[in-house]
C-alpha positions in Angstrom: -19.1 -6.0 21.3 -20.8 -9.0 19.3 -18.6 -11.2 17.9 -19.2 -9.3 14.0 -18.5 -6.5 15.8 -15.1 -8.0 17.0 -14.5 -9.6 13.6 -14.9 -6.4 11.7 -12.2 -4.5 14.4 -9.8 -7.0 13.9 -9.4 -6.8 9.9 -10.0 -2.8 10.1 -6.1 -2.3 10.3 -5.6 -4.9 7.4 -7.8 -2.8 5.2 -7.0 0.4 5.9 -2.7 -0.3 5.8 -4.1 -1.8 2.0 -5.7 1.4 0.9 -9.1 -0.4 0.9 -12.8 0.2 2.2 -15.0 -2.0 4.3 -18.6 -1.9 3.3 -21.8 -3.8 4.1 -21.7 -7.2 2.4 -25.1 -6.7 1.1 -23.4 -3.3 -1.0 -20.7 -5.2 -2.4 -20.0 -6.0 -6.3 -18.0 -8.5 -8.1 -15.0 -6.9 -7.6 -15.3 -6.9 -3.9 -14.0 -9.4 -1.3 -17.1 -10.6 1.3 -15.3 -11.3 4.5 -17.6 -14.2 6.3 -17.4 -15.1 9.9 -18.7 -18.6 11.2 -20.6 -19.2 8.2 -22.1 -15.5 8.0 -21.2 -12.4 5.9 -20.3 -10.1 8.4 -18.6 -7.0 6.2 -17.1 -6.3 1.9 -13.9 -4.7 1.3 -13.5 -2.7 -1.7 -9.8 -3.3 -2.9 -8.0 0.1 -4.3 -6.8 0.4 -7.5 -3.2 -0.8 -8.0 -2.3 2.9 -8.7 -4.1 4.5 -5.3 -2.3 1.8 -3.7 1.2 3.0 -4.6 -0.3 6.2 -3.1 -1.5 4.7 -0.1 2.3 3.0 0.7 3.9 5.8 -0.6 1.5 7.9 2.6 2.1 4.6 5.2 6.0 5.1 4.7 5.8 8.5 5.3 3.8 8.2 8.2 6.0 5.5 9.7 9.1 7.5 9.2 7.1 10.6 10.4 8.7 13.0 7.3 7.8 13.1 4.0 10.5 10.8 2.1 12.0 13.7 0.1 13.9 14.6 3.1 15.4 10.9 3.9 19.0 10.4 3.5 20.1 8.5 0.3 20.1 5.1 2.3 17.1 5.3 3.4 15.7 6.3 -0.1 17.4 3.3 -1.3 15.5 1.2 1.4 12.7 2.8 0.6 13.1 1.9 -3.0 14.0 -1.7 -2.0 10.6 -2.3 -0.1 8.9 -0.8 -2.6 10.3 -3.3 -5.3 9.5 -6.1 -3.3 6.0 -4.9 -2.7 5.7 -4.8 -6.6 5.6 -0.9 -7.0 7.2 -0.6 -10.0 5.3 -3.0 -12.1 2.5 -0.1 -11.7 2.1 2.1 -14.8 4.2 5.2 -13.9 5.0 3.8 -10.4 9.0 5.0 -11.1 7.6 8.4 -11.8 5.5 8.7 -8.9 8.1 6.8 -6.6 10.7 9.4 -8.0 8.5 12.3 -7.1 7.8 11.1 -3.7 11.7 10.5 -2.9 12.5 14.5 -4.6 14.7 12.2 -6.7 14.8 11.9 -10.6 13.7 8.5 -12.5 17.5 7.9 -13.4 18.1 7.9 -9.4 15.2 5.3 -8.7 16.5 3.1 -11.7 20.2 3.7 -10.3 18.9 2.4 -6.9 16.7 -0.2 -8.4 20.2 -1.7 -10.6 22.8 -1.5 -7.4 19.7 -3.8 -5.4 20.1 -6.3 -8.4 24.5 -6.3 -8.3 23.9 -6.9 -4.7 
């Protein structure tokens, strides 16, 4: 393995626990971040959208809990919803909605468990 070769394994879980894409530097646009290595462009990432991302850590959290949220007890939900506000999920348009759905909760649970995290 060349040392690119190394460099590019070694950020591949950084990228895909953000939701992004790694493509060749040579593909990338303004938007994207070139990664360099020892003075060289080794590999781009494409950043997600802030709204795929909520998707994306919505998915991780189930994944790590290995079931889908909806069937977590009410204190993990309210964990859930704790990391989730400290990861900046809710300053995404309709991230209560979609952080509601997720949980099989309603919006007035998620802002319920979002106000007894701030009276903590």
């Amino acid at each position: 393995m060349t040392g690119n070769e190394s460099f590019i394994a070694a950020v591949k879980p950084l990228v895909d626990a953000m939701g992004g894409m790694m493509i060749p530097p040579d593909e990338a646009s303004a938007d994207d971040v070139v990664l360099a290595w020892e003075g060289v462009d080794v590999v781009a990432v494409r950043l997600p959208q802030l709204a795929d991302s909520l998707d994306h850590i919505l998915a991780a959290m189930e994944r790590k809990r290995g079931k889908p949220l909806s069937e977590l007890d009410r204190r993990s939900k309210q964990e859930v919803v704790r990391i989730l506000e400290a990861r900046g999920a809710f300053s995404v348009r309709h991230g209560v909605e979609t952080v509601a759905s997720a949980l099989g909760v309603s919006r007035f649970t998620v802002y319920n468990y979002l106000n007894r995290e701030k009276e903590s």
